[in-house]
C-alpha positions as CSV (number, residue, x, y, z in Angstrom):
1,X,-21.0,-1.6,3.3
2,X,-19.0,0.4,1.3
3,X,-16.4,-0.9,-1.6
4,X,-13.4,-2.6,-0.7
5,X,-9.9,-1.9,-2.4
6,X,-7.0,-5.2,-2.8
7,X,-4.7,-2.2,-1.9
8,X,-3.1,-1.3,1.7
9,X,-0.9,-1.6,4.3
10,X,-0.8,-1.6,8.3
11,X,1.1,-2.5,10.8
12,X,0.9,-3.1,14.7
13,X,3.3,-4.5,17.6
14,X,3.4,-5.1,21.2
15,X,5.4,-6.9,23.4
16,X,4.4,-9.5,26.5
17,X,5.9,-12.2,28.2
18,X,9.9,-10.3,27.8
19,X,8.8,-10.2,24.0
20,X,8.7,-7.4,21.7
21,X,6.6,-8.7,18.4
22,X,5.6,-6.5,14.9
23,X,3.0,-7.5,12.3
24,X,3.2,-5.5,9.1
25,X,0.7,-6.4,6.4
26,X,0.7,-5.7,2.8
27,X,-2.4,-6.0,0.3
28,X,-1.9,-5.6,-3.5
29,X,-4.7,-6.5,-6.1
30,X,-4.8,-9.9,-7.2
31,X,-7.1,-12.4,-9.2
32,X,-8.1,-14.3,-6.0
33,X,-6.8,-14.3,-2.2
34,X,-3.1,-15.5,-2.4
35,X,-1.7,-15.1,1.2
36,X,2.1,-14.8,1.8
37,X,3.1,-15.3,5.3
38,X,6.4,-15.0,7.0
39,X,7.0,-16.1,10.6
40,X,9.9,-16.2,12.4
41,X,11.8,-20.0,13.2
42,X,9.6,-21.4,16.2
43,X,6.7,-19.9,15.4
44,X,5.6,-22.3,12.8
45,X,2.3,-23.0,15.5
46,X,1.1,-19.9,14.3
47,X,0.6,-20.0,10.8
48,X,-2.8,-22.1,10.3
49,X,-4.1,-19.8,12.9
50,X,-2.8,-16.7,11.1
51,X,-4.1,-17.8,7.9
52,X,-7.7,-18.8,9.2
53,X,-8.0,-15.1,10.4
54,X,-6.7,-13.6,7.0
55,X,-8.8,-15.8,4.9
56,X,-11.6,-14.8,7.0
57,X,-11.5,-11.0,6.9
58,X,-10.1,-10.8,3.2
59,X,-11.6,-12.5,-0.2
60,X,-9.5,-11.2,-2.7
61,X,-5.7,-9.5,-3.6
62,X,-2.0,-10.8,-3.1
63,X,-1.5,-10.6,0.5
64,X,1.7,-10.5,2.1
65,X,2.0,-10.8,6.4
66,X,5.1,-10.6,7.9
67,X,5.8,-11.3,12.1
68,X,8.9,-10.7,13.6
69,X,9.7,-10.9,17.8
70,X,13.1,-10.1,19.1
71,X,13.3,-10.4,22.7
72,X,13.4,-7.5,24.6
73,X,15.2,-8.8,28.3
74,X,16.3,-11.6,30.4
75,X,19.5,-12.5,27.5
76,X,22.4,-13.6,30.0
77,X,25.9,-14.3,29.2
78,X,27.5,-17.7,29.8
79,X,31.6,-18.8,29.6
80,X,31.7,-21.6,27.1
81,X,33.8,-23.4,28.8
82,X,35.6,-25.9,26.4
83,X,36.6,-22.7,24.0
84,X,37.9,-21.1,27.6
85,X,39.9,-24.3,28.4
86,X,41.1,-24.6,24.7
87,X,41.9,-20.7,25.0
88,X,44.1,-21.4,28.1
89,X,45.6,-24.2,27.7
90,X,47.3,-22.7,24.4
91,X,48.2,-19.8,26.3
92,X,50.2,-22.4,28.6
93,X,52.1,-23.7,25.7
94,X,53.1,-20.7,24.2
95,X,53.7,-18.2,27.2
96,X,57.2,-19.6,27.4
97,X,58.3,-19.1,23.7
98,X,57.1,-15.5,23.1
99,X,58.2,-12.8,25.6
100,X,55.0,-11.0,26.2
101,X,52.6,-9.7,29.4
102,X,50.2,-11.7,30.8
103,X,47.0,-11.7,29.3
104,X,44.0,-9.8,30.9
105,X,40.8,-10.8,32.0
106,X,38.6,-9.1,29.5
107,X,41.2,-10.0,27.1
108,X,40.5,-13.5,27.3
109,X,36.7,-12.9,27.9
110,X,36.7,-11.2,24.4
111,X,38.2,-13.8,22.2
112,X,35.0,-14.7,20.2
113,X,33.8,-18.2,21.5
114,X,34.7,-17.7,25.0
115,X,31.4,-15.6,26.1
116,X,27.7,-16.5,24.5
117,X,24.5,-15.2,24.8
118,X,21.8,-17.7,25.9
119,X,18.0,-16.6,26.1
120,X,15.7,-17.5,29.0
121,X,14.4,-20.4,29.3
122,X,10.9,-19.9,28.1
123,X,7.8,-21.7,30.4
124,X,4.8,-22.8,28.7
125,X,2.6,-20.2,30.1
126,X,5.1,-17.1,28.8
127,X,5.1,-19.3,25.2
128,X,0.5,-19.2,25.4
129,X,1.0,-15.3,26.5
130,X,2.9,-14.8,23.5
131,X,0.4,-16.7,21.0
132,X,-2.4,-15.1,22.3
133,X,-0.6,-12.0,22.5
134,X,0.6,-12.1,18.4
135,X,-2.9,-13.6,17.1
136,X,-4.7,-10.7,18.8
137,X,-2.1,-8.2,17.1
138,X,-3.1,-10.3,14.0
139,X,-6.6,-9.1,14.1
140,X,-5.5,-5.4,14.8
141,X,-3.5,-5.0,11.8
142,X,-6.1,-6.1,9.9
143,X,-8.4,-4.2,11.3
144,X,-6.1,-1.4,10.3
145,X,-5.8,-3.3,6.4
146,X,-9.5,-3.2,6.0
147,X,-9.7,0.3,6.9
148,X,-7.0,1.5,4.4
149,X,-9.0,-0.9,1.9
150,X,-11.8,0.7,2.6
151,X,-10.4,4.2,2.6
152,X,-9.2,3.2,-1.0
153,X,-12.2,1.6,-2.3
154,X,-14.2,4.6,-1.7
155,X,-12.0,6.5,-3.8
156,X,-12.0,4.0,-6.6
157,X,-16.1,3.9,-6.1
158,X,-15.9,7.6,-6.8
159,X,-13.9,7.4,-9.8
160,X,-16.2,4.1,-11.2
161,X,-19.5,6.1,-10.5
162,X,-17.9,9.0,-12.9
163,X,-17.0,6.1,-15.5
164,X,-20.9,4.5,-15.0
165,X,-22.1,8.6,-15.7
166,X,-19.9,8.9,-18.7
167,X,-21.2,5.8,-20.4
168,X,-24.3,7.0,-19.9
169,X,-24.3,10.4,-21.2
170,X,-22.2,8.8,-23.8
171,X,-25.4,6.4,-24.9
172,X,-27.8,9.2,-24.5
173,X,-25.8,11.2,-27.1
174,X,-25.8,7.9,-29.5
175,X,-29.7,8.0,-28.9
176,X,-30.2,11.6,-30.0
177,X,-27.6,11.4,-32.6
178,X,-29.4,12.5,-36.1
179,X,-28.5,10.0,-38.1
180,X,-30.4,7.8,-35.7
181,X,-33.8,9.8,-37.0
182,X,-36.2,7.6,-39.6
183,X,-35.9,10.1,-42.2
184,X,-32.3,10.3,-42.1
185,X,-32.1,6.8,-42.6
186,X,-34.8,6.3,-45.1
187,X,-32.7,9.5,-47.1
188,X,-29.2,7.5,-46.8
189,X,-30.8,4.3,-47.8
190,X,-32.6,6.1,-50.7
191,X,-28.9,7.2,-51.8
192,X,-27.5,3.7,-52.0
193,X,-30.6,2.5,-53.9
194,X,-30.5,4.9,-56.7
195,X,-26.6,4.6,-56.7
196,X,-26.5,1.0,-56.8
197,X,-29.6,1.1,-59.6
198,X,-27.6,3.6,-61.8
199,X,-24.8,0.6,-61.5
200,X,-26.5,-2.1,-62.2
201,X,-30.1,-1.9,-64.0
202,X,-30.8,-5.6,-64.1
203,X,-31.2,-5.6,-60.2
204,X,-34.8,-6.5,-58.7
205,X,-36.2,-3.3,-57.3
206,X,-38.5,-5.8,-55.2
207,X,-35.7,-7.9,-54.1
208,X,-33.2,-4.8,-53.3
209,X,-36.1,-3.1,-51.5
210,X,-35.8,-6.1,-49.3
211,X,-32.4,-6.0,-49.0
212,X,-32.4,-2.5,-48.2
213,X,-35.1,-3.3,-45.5
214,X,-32.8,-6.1,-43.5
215,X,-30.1,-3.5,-43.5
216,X,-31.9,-0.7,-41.8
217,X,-32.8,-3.7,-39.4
218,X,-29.6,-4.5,-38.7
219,X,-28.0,-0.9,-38.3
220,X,-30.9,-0.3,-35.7
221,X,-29.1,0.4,-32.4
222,X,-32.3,0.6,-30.0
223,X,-31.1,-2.7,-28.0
224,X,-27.7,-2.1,-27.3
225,X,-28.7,1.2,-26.1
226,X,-31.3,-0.7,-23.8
227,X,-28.9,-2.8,-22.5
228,X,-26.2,-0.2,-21.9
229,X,-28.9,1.9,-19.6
230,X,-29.5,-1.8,-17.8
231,X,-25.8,-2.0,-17.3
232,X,-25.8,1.5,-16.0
233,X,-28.3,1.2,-13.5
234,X,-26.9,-2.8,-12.2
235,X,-23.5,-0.9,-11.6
236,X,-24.8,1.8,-9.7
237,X,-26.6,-0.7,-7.6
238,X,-23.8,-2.8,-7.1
239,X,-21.6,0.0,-6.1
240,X,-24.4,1.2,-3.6
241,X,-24.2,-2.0,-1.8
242,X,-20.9,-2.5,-2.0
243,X,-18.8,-5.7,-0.2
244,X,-16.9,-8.1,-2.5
245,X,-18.3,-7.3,-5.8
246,X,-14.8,-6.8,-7.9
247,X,-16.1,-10.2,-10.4
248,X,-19.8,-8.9,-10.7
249,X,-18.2,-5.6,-11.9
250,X,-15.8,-7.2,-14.2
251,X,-18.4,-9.3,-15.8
252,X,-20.8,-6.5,-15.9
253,X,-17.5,-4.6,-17.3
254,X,-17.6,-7.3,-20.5
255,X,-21.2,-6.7,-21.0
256,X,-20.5,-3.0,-21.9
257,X,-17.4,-4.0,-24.0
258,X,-19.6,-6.0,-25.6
259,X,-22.7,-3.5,-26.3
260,X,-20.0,-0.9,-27.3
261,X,-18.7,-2.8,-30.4
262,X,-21.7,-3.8,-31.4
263,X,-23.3,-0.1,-31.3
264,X,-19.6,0.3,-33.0
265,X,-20.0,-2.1,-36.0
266,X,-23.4,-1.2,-36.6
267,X,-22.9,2.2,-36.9
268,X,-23.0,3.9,-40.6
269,X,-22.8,7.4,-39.4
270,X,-19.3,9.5,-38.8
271,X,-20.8,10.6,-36.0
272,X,-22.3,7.8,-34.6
273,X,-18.7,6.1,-34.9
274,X,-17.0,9.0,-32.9
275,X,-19.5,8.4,-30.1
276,X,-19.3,4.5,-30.1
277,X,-15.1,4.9,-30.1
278,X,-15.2,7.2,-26.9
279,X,-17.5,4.9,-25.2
280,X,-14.5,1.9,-25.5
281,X,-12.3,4.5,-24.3
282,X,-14.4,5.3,-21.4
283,X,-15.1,1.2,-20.7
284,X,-11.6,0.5,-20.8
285,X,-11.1,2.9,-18.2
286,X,-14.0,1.3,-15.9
287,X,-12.2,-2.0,-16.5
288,X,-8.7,-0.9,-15.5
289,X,-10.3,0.8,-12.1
290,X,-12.7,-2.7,-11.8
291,X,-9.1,-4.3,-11.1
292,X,-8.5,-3.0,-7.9
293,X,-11.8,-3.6,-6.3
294,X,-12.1,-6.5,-4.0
């Protein structure tokens, strides 16, 4: 199963039972599965329905579904009679007072009031072909959704797999970076030593050896670089597999932010410190495409 975007749209109508009906669905990344739904007055039977077949086909993203039906025949026209007798019987009164020709037919017939539209009379078994007909259009828009998702997410998967790369060529480069060598090290300690001796004579040379000791300790970097290959290799696995996994990336998202600033604040070395910076650049990016995975 390949990854899924919180980004799409579809659509899809049909008509049955004298009904013409249109289902447009919008997806848009969100934090978890937030469903809008919009259904036209008398249709409020549908919505649990509607939202049990969302909820099941979609886990995460701000997702907005919108029905509308119009009808598409059997509208008839009716006289409203009491506006027709009200209409006449003013006519009556006046027609003597103001010299004028009789009025017309469609005159009369098209003083507002007089003529409304009334809708068939809808049976029980035209108001079940309609349900059946709207909740199976349902599930065809979003099959069409989860397609476009899908269509998205494999772009995004592309564009993550280049991020995972990056990091990793990134941390290879930290590896192999010279100031990472033992006699580099032991040379820059050896520096601070005599500088800091030339400073101050009094200081133990037992007790700043050991100082000088837990220092190179702490500046190793050989566990965040561990960990950084382990995060490589878990997010290439998760993308591989794919489904749901927006969280699992996010977290696993942290877990680099967090081996980068330590490889950062650990680093003594220009150079080192120019690799560590572009890997946050590079995780940031991988978190800001993480966002739109389901």
């Amino acid at each position: 199963m390949g990854l899924l975007s919180m980004t799409g749209f579809a659509r899809m109508d049909g008509s049955t039972a004298g009904q013409r009906w249109t289902w447009e669905l919008r997806s848009v990344n969100g934090k978890g599965l937030d469903l809008r739904l919009r259904l036209p007055p008398g249709l409020d039977r549908l919505e649990i329905p509607s939202r049990d077949k969302l909820a099941k086909r979609l886990t995460r993203g701000s997702v907005q579904a919108g029905l509308s039906v119009a009808r598409e025949a059997g509208a008839t026209l009716k006289v409203n009679e009491d506006v027709l007798a009200a209409v006449l019987g003013i006519m009556e009164r006046v027609a003597g007072r103001i010299p004028t020709t009789p009025p017309t037919l469609d005159g009369i017939l098209n003083i507002r009031g007089v003529l409304e539209t009334a809708d068939a009379e809808e049976s029980e078994e035209s108001r079940k072909a309609l349900d059946a007909a709207v909740l199976a259009g349902l599930d065809g828009a979003l099959d069409g959704l989860v397609d476009a998702r899908a269509r998205e997410g494999e772009a995004v998967g592309r564009v993550l797999l280049g991020h995972v790369a990056e990091i990793e060529r990134l941390a290879r480069a930290a590896e192999d970076c010279p100031a990472r060598r033992p006699d580099a090290i032991k040379a820059r300690l050896a520096e601070q030593v005599r500088e800091l001796m030339d400073a101050v004579p009094a200081l133990d040379p037992q007790r700043l050896h050991q100082e000088a000791v837990l220092i190179a300790t702490r500046a190793d970097i050989r566990e965040e670089l561990d960990r950084l290959y382990a995060h490589v290799a878990q997010a290439r696995a998760l993308v591989a597999d794919g489904g749901p996994i927006g969280r699992k990336l996010d977290f696993l998202a942290q877990e680099f932010n967090r081996e980068t600033n330590t490889l950062c604040s650990k680093s003594n070395d220009r150079e080192l410190t120019a690799i560590g910076l572009d890997l946050k650049a590079v995780v940031d990016q991988l978190r800001e495409q993480i966002q739109n995975i389901e």
